[in-house]
N, CA, C and O of each residue as an XYZ file, in Angstrom:
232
protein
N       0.852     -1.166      0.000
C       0.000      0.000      0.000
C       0.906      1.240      0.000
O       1.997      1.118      0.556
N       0.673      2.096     -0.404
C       1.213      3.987     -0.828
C       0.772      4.299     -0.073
O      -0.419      4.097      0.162
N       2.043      5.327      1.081
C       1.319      6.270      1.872
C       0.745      7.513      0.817
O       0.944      7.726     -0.378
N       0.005      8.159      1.776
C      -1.046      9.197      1.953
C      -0.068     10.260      0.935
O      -0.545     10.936      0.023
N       1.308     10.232      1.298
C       1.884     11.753      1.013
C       2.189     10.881     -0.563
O       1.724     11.493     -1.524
N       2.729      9.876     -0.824
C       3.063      9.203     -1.841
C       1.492      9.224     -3.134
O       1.700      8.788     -4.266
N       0.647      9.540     -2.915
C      -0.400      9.179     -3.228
C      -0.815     10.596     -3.631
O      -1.440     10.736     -4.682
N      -0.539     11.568     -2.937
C      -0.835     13.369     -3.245
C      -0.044     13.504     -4.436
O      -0.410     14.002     -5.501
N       1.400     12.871     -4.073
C       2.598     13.394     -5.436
C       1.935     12.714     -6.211
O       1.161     13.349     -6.928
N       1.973     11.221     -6.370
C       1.200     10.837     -7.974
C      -0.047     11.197     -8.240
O      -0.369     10.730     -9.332
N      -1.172     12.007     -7.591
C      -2.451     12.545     -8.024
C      -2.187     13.426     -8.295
O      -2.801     13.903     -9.250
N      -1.137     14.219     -7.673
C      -1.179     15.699     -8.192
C      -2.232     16.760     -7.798
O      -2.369     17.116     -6.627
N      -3.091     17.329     -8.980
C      -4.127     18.189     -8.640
C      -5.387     17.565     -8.363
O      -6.346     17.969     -7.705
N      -5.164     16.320     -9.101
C      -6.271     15.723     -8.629
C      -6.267     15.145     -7.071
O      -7.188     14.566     -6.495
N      -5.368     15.372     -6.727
C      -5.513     14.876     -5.005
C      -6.090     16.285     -4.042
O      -6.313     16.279     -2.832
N      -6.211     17.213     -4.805
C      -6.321     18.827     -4.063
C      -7.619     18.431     -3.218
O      -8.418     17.534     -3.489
N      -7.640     19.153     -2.322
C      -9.336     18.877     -1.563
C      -9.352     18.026     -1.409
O     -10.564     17.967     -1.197
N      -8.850     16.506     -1.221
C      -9.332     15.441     -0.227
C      -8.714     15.460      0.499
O      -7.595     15.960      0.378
N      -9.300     14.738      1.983
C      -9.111     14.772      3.123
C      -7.967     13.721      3.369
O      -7.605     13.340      2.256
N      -7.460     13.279      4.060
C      -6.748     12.088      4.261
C      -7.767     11.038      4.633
O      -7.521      9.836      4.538
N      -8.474     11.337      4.893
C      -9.522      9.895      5.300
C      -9.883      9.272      3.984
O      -9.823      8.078      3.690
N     -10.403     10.630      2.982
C     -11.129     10.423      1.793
C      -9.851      9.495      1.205
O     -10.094      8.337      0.864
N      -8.448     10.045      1.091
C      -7.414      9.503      0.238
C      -7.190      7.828      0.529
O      -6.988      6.905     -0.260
N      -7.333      7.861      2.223
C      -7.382      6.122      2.400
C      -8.279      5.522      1.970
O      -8.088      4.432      1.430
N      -9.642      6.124      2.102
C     -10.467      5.096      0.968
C     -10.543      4.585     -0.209
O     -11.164      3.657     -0.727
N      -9.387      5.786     -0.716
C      -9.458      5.541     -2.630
C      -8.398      4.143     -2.545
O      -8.487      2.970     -2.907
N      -7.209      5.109     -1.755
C      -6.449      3.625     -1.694
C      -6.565      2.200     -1.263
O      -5.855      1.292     -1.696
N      -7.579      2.067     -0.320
C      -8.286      1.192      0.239
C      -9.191      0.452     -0.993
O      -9.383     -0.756     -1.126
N      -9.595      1.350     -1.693
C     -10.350      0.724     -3.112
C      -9.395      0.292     -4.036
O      -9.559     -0.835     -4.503
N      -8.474      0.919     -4.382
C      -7.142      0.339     -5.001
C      -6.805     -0.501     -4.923
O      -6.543     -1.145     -5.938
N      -6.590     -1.047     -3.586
C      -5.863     -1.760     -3.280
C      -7.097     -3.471     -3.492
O      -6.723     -4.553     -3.943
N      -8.357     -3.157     -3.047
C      -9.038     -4.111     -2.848
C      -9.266     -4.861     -4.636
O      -9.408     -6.044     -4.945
N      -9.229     -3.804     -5.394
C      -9.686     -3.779     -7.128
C      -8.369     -4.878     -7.177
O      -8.427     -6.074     -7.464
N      -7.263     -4.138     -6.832
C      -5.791     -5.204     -7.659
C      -5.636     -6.734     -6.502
O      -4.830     -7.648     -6.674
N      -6.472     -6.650     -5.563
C      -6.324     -7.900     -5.293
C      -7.384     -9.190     -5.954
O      -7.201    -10.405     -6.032
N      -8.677     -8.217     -6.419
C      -9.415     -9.065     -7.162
C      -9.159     -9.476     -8.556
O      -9.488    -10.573     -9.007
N      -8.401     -8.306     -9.388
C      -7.590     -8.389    -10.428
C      -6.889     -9.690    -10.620
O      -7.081    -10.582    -11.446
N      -5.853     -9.551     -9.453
C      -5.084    -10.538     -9.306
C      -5.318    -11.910     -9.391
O      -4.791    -12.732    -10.141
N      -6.345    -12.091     -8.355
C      -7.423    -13.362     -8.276
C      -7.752    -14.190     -9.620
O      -7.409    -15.288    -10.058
N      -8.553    -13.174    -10.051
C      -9.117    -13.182    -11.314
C      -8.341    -13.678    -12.262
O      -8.811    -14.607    -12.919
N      -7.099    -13.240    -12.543
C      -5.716    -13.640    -13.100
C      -5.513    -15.293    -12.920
O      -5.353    -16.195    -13.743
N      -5.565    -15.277    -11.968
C      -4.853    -16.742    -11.371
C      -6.024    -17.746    -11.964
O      -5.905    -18.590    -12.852
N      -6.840    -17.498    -11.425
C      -7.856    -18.335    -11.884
C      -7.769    -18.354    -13.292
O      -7.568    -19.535    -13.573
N      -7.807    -17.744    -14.246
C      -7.865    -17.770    -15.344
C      -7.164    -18.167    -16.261
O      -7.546    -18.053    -17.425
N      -5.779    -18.818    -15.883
C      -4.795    -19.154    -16.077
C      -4.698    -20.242    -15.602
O      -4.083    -21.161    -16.144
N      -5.378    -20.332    -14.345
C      -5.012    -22.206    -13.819
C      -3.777    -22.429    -12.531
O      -3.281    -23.333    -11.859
N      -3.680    -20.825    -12.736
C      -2.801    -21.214    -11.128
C      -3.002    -21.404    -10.025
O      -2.045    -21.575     -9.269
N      -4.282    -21.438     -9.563
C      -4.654    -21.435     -8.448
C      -4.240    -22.611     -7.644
O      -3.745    -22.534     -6.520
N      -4.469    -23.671     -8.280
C      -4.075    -25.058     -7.676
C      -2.342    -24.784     -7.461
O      -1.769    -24.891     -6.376
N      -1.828    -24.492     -8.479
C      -0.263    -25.037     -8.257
C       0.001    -23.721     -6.726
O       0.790    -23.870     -5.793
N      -0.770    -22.762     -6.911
C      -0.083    -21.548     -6.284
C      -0.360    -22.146     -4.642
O       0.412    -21.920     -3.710
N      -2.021    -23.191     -4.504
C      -2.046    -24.086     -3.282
C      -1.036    -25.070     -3.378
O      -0.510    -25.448     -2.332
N      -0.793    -25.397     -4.115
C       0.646    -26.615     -3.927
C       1.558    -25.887     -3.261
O       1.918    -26.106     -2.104
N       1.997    -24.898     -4.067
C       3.224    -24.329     -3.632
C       3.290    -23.755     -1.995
O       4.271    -23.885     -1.262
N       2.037    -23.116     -1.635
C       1.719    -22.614     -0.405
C       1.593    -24.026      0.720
O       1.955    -23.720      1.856
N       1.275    -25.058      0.612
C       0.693    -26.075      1.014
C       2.094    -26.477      1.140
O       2.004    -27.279      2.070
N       3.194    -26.448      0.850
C       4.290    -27.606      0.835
C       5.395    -27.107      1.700
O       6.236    -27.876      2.165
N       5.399    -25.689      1.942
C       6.010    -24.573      2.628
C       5.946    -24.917      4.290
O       6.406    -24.116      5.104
């Protein structure tokens, strides 16, 4: 996750006027989108099983 101040520099103007609460939510949505992304990925590809193998053997 990107802090708050990391997150102003890459928005730029578009970060003007939000609050820091508001900014954790976007990132909080960010963050939740690329983990379903991700998901989505795996599955779709067929890794899911090997990625439980691999986790499972650890």
């Amino acid at each position: 996750m990107i802090s708050i101040s990391k997150f102003r520099q890459l928005a730029g103007k578009e970060a003007q006027g939000l609050t820091d609460e508001e900014i954790e939510q976007i990132i909080d949505a960010q963050c939740q989108f690329a983990e379903l992304a991700f998901d989505t990925w795996v599955i779709k590809k067929g890794l899911k099983q090997k990625l439980n193998r691999d986790i499972d053997s650890k």
